[in-house]
PQR file with spaces between the fields and no chain letter, atoms N, CA, C, O and H, PARSE charges and radii, in Angstrom:
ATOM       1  N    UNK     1       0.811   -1.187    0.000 -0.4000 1.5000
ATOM       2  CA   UNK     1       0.000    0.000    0.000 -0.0000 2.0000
ATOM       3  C    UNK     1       0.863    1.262    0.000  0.5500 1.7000
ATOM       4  O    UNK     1       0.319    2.268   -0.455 -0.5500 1.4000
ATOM       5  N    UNK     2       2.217    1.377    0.471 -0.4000 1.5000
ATOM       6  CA   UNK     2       3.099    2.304    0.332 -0.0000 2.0000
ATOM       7  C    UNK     2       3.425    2.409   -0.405  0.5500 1.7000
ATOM       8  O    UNK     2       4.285    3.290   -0.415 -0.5500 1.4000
ATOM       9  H    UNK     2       2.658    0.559    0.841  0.4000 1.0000
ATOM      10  N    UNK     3       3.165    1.730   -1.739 -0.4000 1.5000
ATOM      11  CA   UNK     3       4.305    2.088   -2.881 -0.0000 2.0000
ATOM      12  C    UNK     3       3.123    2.705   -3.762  0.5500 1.7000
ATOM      13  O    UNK     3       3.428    3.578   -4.575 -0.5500 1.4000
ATOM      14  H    UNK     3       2.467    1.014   -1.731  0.4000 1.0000
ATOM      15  N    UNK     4       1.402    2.184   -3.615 -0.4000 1.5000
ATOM      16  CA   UNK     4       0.504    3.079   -4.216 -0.0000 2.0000
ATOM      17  C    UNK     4       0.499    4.830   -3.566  0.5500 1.7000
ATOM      18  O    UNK     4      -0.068    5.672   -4.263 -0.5500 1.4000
ATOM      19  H    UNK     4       1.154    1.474   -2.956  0.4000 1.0000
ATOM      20  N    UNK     5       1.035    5.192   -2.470 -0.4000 1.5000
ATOM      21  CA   UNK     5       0.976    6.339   -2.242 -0.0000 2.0000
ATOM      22  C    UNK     5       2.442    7.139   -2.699  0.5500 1.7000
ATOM      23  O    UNK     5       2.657    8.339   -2.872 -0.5500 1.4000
ATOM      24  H    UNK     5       1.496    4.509   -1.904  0.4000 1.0000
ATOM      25  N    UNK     6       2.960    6.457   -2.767 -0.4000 1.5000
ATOM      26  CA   UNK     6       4.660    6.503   -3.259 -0.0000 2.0000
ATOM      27  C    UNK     6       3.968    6.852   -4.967  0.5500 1.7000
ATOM      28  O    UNK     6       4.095    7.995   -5.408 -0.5500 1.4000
ATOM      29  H    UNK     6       2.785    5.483   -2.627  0.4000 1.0000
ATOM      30  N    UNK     7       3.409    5.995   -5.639 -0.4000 1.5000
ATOM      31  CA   UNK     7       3.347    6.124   -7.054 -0.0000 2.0000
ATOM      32  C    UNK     7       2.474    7.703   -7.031  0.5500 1.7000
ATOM      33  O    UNK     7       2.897    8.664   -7.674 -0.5500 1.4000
ATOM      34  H    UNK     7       3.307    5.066   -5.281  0.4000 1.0000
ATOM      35  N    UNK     8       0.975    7.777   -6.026 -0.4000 1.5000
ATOM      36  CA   UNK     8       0.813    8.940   -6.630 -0.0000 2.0000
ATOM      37  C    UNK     8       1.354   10.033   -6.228  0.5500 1.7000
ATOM      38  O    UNK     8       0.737   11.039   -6.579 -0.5500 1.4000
ATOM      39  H    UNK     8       0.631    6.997   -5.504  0.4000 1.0000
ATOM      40  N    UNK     9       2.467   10.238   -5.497 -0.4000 1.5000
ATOM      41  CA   UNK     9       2.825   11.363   -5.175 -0.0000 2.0000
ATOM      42  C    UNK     9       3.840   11.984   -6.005  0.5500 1.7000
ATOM      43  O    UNK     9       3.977   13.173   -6.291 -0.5500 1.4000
ATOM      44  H    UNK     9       2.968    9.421   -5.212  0.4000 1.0000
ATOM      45  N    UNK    10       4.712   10.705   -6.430 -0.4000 1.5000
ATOM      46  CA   UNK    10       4.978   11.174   -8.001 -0.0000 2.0000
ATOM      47  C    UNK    10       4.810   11.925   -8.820  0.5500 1.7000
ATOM      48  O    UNK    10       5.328   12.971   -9.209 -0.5500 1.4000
ATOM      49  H    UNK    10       4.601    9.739   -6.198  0.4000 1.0000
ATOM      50  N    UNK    11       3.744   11.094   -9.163 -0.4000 1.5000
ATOM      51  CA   UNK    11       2.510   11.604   -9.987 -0.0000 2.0000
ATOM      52  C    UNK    11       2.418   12.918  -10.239  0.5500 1.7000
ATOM      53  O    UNK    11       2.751   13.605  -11.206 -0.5500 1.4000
ATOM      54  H    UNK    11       3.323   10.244   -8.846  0.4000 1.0000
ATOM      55  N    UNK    12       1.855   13.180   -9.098 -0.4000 1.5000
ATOM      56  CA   UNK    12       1.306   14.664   -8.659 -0.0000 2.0000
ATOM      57  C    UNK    12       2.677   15.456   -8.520  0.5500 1.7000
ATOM      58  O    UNK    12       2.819   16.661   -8.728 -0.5500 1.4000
ATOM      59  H    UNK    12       1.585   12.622   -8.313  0.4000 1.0000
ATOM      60  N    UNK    13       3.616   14.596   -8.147 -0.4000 1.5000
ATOM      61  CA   UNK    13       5.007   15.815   -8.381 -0.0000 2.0000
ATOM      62  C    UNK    13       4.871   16.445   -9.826  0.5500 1.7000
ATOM      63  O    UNK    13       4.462   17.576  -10.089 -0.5500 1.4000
ATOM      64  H    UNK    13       3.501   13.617   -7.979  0.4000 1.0000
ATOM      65  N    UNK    14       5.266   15.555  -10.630 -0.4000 1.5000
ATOM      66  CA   UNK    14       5.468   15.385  -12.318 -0.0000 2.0000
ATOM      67  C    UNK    14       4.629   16.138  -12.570  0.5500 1.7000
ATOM      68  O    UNK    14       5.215   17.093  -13.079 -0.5500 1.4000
ATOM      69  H    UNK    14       5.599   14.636  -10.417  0.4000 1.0000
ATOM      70  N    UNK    15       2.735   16.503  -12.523 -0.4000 1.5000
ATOM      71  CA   UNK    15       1.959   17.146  -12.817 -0.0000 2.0000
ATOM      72  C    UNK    15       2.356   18.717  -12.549  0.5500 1.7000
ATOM      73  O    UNK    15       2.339   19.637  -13.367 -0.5500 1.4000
ATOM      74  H    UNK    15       2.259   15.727  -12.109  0.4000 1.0000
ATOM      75  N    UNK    16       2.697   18.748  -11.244 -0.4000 1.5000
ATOM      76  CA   UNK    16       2.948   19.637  -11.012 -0.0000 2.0000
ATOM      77  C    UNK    16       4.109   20.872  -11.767  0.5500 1.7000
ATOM      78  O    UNK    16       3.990   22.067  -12.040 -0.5500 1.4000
ATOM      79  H    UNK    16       2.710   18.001  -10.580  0.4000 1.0000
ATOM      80  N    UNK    17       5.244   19.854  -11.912 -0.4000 1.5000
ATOM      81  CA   UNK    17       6.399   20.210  -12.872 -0.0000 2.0000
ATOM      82  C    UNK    17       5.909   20.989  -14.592  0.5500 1.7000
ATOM      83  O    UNK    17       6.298   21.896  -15.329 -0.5500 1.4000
ATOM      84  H    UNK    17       5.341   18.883  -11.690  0.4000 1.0000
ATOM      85  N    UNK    18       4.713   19.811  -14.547 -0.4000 1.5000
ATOM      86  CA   UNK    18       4.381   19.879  -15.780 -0.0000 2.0000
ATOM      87  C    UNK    18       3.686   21.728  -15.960  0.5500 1.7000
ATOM      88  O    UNK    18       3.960   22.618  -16.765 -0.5500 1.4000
ATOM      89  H    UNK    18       4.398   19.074  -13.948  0.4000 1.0000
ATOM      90  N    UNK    19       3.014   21.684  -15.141 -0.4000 1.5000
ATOM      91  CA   UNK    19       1.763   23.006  -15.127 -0.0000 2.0000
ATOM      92  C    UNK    19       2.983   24.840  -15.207  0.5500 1.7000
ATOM      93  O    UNK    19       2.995   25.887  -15.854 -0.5500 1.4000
ATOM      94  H    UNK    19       2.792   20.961  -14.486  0.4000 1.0000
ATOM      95  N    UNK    20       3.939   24.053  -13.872 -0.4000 1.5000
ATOM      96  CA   UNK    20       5.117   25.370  -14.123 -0.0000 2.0000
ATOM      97  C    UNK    20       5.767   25.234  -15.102  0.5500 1.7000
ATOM      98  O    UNK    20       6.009   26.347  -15.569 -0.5500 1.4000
ATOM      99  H    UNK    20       3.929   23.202  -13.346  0.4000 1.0000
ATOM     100  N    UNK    21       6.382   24.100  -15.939 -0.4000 1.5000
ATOM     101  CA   UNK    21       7.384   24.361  -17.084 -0.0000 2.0000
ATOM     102  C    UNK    21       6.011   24.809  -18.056  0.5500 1.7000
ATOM     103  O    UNK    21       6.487   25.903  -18.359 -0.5500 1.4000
ATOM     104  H    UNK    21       6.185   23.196  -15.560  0.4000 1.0000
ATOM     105  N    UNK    22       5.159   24.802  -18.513 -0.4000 1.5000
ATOM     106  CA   UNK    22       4.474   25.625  -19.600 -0.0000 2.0000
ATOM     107  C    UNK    22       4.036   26.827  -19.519  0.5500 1.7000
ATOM     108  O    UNK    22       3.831   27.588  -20.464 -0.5500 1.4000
ATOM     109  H    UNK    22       4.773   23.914  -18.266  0.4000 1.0000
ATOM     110  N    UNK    23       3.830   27.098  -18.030 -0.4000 1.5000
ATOM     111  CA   UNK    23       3.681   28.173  -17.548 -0.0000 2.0000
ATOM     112  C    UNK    23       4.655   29.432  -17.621  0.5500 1.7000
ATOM     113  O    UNK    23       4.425   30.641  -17.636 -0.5500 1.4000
ATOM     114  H    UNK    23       3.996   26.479  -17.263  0.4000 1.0000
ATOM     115  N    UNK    24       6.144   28.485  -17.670 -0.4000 1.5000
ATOM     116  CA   UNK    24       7.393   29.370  -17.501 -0.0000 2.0000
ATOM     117  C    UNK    24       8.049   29.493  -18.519  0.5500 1.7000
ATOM     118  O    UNK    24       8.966   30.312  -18.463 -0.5500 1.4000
ATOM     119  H    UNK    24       6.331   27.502  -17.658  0.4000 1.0000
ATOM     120  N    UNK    25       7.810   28.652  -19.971 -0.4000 1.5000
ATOM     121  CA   UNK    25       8.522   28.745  -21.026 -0.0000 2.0000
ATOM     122  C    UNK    25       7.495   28.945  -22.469  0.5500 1.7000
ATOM     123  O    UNK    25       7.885   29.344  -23.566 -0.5500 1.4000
ATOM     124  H    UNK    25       7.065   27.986  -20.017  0.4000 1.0000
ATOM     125  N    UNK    26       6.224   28.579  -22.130 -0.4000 1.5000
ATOM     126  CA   UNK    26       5.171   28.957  -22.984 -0.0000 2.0000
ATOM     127  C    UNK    26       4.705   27.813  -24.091  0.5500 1.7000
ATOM     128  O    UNK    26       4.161   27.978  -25.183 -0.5500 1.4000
ATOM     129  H    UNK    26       5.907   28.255  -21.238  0.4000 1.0000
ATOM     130  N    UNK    27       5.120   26.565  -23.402 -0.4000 1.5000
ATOM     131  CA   UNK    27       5.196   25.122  -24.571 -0.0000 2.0000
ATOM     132  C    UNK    27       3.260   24.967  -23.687  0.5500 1.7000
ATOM     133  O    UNK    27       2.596   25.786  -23.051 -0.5500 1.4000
ATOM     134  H    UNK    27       5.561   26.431  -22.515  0.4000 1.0000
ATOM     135  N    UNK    28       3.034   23.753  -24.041 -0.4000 1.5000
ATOM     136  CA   UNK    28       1.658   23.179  -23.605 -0.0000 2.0000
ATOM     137  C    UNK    28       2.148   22.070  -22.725  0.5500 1.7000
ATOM     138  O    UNK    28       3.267   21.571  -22.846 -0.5500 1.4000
ATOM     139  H    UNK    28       3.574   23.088  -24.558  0.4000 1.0000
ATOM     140  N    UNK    29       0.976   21.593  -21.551 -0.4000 1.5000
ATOM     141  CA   UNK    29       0.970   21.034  -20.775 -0.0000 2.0000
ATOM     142  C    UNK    29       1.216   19.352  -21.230  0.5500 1.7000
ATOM     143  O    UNK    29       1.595   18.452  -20.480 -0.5500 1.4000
ATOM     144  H    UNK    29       0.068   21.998  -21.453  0.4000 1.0000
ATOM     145  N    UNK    30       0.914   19.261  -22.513 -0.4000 1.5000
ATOM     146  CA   UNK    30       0.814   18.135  -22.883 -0.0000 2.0000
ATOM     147  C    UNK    30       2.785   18.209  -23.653  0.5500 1.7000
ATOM     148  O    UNK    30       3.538   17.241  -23.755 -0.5500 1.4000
ATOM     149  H    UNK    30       0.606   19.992  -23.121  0.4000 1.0000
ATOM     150  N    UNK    31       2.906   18.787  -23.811 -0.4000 1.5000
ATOM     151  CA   UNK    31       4.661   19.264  -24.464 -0.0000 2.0000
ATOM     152  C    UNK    31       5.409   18.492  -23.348  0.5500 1.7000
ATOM     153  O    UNK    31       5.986   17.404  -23.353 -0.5500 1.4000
ATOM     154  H    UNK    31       2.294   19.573  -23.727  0.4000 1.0000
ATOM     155  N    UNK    32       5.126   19.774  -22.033 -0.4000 1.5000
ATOM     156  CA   UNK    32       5.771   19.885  -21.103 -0.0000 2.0000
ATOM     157  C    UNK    32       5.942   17.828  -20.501  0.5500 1.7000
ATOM     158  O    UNK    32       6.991   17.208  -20.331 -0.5500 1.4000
ATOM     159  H    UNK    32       4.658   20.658  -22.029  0.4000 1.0000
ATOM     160  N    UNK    33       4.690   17.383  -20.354 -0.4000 1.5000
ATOM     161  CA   UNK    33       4.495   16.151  -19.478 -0.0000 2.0000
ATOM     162  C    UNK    33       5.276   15.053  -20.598  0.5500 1.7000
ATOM     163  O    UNK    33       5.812   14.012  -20.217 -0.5500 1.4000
ATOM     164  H    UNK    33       3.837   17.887  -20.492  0.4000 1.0000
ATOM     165  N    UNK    34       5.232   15.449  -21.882 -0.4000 1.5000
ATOM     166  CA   UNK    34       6.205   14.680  -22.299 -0.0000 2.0000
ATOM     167  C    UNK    34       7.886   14.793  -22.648  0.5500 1.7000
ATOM     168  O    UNK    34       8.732   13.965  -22.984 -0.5500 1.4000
ATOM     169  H    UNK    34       4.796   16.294  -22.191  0.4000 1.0000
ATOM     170  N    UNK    35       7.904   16.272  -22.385 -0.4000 1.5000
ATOM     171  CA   UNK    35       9.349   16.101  -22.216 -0.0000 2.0000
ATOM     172  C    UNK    35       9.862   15.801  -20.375  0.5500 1.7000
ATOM     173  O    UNK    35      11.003   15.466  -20.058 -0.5500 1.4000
ATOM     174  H    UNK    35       7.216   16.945  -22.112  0.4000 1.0000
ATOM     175  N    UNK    36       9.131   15.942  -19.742 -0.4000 1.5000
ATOM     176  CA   UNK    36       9.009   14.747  -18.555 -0.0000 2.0000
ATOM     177  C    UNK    36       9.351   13.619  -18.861  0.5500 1.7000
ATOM     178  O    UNK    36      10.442   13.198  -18.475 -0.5500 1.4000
ATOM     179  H    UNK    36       8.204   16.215  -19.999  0.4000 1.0000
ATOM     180  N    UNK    37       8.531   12.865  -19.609 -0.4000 1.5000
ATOM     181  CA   UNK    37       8.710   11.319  -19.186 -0.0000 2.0000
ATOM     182  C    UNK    37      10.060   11.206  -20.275  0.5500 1.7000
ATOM     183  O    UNK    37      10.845   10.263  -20.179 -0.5500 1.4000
ATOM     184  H    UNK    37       7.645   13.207  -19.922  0.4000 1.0000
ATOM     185  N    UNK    38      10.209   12.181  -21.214 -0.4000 1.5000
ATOM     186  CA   UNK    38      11.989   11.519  -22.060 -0.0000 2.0000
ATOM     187  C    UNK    38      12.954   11.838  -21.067  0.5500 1.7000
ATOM     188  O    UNK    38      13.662   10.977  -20.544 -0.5500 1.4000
ATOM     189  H    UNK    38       9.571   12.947  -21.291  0.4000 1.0000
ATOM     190  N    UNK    39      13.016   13.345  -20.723 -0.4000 1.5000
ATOM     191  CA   UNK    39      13.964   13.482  -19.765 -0.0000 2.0000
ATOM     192  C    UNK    39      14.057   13.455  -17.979  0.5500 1.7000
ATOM     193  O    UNK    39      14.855   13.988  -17.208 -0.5500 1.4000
ATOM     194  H    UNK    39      12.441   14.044  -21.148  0.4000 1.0000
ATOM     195  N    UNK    40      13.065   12.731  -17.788 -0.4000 1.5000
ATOM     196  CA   UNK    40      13.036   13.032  -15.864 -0.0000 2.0000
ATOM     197  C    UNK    40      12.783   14.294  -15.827  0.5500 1.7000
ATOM     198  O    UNK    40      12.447   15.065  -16.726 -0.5500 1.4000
ATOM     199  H    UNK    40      12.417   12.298  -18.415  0.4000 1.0000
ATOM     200  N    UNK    41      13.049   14.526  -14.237 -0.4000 1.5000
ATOM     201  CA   UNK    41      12.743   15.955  -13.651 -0.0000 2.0000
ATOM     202  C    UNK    41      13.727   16.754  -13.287  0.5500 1.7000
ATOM     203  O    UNK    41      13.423   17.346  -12.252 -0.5500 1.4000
ATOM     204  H    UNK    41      13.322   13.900  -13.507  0.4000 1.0000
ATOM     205  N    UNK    42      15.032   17.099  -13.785 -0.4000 1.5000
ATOM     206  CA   UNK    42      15.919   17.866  -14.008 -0.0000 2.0000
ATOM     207  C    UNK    42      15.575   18.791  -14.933  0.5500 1.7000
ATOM     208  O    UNK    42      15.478   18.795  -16.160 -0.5500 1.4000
ATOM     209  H    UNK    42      15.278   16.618  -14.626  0.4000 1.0000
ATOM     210  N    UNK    43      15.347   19.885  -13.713 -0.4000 1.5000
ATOM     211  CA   UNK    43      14.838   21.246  -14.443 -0.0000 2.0000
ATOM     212  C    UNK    43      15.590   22.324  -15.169  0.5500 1.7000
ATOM     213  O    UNK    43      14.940   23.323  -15.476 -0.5500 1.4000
ATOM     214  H    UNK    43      15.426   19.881  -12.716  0.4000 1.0000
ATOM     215  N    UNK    44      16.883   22.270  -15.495 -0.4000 1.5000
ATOM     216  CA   UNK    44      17.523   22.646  -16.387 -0.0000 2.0000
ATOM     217  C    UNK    44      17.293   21.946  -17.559  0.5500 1.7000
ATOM     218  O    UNK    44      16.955   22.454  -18.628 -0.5500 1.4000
ATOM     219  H    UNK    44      17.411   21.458  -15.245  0.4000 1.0000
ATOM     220  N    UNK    45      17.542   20.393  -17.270 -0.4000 1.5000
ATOM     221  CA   UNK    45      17.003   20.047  -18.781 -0.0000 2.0000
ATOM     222  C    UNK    45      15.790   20.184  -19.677  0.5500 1.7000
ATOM     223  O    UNK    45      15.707   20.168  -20.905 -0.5500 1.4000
ATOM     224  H    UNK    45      17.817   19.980  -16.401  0.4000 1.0000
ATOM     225  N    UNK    46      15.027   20.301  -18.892 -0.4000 1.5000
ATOM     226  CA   UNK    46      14.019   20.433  -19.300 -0.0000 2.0000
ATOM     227  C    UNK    46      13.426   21.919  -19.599  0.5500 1.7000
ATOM     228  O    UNK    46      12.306   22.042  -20.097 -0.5500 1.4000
ATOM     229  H    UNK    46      15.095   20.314  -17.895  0.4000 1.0000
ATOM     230  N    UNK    47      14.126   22.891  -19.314 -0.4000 1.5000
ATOM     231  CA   UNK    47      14.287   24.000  -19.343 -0.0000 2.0000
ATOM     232  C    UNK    47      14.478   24.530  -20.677  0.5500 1.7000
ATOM     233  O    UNK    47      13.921   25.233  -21.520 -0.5500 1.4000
ATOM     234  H    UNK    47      15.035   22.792  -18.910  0.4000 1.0000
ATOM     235  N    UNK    48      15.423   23.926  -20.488 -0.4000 1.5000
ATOM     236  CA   UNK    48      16.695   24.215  -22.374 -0.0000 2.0000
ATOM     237  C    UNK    48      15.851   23.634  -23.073  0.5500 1.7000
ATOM     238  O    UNK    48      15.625   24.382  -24.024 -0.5500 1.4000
ATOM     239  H    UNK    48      15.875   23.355  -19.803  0.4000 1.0000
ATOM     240  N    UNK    49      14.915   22.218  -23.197 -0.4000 1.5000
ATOM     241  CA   UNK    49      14.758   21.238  -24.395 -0.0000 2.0000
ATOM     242  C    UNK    49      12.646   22.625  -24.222  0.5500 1.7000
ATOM     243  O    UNK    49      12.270   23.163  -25.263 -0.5500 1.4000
ATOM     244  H    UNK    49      15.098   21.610  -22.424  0.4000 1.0000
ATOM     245  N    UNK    50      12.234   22.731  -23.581 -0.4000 1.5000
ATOM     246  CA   UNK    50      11.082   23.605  -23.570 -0.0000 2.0000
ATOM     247  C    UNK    50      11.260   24.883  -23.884  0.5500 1.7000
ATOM     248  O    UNK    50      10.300   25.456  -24.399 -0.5500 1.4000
ATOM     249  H    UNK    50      12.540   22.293  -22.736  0.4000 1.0000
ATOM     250  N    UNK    51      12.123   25.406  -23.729 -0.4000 1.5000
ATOM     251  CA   UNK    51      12.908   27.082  -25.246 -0.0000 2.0000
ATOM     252  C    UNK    51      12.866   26.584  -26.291  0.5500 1.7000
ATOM     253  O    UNK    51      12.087   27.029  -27.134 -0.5500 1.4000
ATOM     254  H    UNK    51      12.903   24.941  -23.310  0.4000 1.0000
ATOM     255  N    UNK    52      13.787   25.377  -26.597 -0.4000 1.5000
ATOM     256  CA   UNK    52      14.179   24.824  -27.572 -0.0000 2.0000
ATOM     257  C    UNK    52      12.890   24.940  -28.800  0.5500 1.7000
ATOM     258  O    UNK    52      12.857   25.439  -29.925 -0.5500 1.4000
ATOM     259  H    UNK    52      14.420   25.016  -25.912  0.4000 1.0000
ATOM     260  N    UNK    53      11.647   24.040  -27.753 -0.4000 1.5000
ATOM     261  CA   UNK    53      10.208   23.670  -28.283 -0.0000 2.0000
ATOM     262  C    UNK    53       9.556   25.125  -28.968  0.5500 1.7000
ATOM     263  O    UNK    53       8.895   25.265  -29.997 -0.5500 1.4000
ATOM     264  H    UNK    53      11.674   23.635  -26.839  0.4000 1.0000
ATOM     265  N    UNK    54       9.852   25.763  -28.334 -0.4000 1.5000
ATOM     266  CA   UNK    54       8.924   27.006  -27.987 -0.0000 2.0000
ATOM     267  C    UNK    54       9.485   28.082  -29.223  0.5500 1.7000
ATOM     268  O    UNK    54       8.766   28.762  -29.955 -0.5500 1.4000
ATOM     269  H    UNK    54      10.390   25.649  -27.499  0.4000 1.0000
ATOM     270  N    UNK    55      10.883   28.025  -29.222 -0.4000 1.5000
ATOM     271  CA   UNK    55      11.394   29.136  -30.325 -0.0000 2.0000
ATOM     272  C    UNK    55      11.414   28.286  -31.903  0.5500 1.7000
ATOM     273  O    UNK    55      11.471   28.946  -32.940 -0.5500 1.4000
ATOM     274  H    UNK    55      11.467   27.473  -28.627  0.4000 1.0000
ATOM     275  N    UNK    56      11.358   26.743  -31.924 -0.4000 1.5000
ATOM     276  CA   UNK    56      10.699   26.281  -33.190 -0.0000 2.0000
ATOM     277  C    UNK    56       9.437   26.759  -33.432  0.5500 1.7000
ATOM     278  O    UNK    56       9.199   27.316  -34.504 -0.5500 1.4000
ATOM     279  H    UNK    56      11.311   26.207  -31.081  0.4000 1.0000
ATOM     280  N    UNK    57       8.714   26.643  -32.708 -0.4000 1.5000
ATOM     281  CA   UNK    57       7.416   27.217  -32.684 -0.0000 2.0000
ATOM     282  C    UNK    57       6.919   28.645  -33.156  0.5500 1.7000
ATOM     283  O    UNK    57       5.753   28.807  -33.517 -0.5500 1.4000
ATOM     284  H    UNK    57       8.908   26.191  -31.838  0.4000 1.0000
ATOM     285  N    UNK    58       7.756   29.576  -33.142 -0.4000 1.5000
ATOM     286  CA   UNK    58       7.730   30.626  -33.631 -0.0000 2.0000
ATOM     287  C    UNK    58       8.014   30.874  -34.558  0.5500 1.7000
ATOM     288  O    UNK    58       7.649   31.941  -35.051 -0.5500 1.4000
ATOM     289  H    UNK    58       8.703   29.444  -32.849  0.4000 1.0000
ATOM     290  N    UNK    59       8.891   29.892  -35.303 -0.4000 1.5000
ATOM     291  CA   UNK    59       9.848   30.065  -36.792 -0.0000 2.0000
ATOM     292  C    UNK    59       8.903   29.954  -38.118  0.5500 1.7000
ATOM     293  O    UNK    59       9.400   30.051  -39.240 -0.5500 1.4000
ATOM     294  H    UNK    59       9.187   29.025  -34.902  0.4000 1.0000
């Protein structure tokens, strides 16, 4: 039963990650949650690769 509260707190971390990196770089929530699951939750990386997203996007 600990590892179901373990999984959603995760969860809800990752969601959370998700809502500020689109919030903070201007990609979509659905962008953001998948450059989550390629790169983990190292927020530099995910930082750089969500500019990255975002200034193709403009081109």
């Amino acid at each position: 039963m600990g590892d179901d509260k373990e999984e959603g707190a995760r969860l809800a971390d990752r969601s959370r990650l998700a809502v500020h990196l689109a919030k903070d770089t201007g990609i979509s929530e659905a962008q953001a949650r998948d450059l989550i699951g390629m790169l983990g939750t190292d927020r530099n990386s995910l930082l750089r690769e969500a500019r990255l997203i975002y200034d193709q996007r403009l081109r």
